[in-house]
Every structure is written in C-alpha cells, then in structure tokens.
C-alpha positions in Angstrom: 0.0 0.0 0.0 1.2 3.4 -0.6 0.5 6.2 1.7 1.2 9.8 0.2 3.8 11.6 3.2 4.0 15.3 2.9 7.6 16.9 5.0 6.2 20.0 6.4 10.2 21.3 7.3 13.2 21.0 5.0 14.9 18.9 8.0 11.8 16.6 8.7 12.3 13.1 8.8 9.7 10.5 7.8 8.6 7.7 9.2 10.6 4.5 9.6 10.8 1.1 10.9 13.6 -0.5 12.7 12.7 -4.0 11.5 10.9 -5.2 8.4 8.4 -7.1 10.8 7.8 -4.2 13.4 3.9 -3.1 12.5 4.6 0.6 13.3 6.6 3.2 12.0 8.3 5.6 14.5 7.6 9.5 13.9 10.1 11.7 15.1 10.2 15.0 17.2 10.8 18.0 14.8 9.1 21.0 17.4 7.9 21.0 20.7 5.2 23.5 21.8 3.9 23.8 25.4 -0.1 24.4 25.6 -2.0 25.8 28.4 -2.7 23.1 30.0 1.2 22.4 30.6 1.3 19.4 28.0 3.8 19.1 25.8 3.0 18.7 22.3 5.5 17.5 19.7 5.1 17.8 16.4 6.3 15.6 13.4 6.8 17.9 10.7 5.4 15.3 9.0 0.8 15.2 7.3 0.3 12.3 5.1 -2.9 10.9 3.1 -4.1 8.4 4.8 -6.0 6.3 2.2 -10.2 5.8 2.4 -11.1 2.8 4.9 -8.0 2.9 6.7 -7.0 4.8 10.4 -4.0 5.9 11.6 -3.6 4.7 15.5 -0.2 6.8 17.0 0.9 5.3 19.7 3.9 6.3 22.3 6.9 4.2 21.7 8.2 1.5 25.0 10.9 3.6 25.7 7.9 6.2 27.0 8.3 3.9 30.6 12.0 5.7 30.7 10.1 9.7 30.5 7.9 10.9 33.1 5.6 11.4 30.4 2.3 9.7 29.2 0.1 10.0 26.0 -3.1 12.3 26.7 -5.3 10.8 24.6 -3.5 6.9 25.1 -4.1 6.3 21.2 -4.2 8.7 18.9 -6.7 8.5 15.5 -5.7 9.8 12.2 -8.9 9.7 10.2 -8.3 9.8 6.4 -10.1 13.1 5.9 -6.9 14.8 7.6 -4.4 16.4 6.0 -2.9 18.7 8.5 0.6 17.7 10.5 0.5 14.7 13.3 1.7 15.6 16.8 2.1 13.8 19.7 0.7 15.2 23.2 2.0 14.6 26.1 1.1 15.2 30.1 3.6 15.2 32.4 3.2 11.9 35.3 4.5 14.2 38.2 4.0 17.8 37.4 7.0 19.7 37.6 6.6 23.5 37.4 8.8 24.4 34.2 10.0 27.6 32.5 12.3 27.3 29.8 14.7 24.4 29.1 13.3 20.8 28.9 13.6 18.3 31.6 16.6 15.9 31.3 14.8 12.7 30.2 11.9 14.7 27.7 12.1 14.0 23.8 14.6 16.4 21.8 14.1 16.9 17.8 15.2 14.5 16.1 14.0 11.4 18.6 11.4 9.4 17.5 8.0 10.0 19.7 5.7 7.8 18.7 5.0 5.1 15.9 1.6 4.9 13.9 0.3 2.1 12.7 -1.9 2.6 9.4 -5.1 -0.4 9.6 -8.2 -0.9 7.6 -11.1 -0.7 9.3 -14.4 -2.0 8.5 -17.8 -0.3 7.3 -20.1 -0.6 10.3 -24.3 -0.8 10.4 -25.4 -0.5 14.1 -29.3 -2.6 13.9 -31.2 -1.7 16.8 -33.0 -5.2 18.4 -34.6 -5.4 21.5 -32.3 -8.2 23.0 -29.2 -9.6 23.0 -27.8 -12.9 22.8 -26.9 -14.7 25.6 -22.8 -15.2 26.0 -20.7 -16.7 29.3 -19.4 -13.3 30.8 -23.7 -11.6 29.9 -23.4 -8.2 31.3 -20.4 -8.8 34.0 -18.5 -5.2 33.8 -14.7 -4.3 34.8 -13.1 -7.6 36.3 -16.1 -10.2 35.4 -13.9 -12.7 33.4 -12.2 -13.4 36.7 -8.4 -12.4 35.1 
C-alpha cells in the first residue's frame, strides 16, 4: 500500500521502521510546543494521506516507561479526511513547574516520539433489536472474566 507523506520542514524526517516485521513506524520530534494546559505537544513535521477505509492509530513508543511522560489521549486516531501535520501530546506523570529548558529525560528533535500504525477498518451498520444474545461473561462489567 502506498501512503502519500507530505515533509512540512526542509529537516523533517519520515517515518521508519527499525525492523521489516515491526507493525509501526516511529515519527520523530521535529518542534515542541507547550499548551496551556502544561502538555507538551511535539510535532512531526510530518501530514500524510491516509487512504479511504483505513485509520492511523499513533501510539507512544516503549521507551515512554523511561520519560515521566504519558500519551493524553493513550491512542491517537488519524482519520483519512486529515491532512494537516501529526503531533504527539503529552502530560507530564508528576508535574514539575517548568519555564524554559526541557527536563533531562523529555524527547529532543530528532527522537522518534511515537509510531503509527496505518489499519483498515471495516464499514459498520449499528441494527437496533430489542435483545441480546446470551454469552458466558452476559453483562459482568470491569473484572467479570475473573483475570
């Protein structure tokens, strides 16, 4: 599948994979911008084309359990319709007043961030029906299958 990638930056980097059987690609920091909410929001300096029926899911990388940082959203989704350039936000685990200079263990440009994972997805009809069918866990919520 080919997936149009647009560098927003002379110096952006595109995506990449590490391994020819990893499923995501790893986006890299190109700018970091602070909102005001105190996240931290990297962008990619990357927008790509993602085609009809398919989702991009962005994900943090496993080196995020090294950073005092998590996700805000836990999975990003990059609908097909968008165009505009993929960032990552991130909250801080212990808040730590800041002005100025990153923290020692944030991201720096030029680090990937995050991977995204491109997926079809399928075309869904909700039918409305008056019951259910019966199944071995029924209505059990958080914790019912005992694991």
């Amino acid at each position: 599948m080919k997936v149009k990638i647009k560098k927003l930056y002379k110096d952006s980097v595109l995506p990449t994979k590490a391994h020819a059987t990893d499923a995501g690609y790893d986006l890299y920091a190109h700018n970091l911008i602070r909102d005001n909410q105190a996240n931290l929001v990297y962008t990619t300096g990357v927008a790509m084309e993602i085609p009809q029926g398919y989702v991009g899911l962005i994900f943090p990388r496993s080196s995020i359990s090294r950073k005092d940082l998590i996700l805000t959203n836990c999975v990003g989704v990059i609908d097909s319709g968008y165009r505009g350039e993929i960032s990552f936000k991130f909250k801080r685990v212990n808040f730590v007043e800041q002005h100025g200079d990153l923290l020692e263990n944030d991201y720096r440009k030029g680090e990937r961030i995050g991977q995204i994972i491109i997926m079809p997805y399928p075309e869904i009809k909700f039918v409305e029906v008056d019951e259910l069918s019966d199944s071995e866990r029924g209505d059990g919520g958080y914790g019912s299958s005992g694991k």
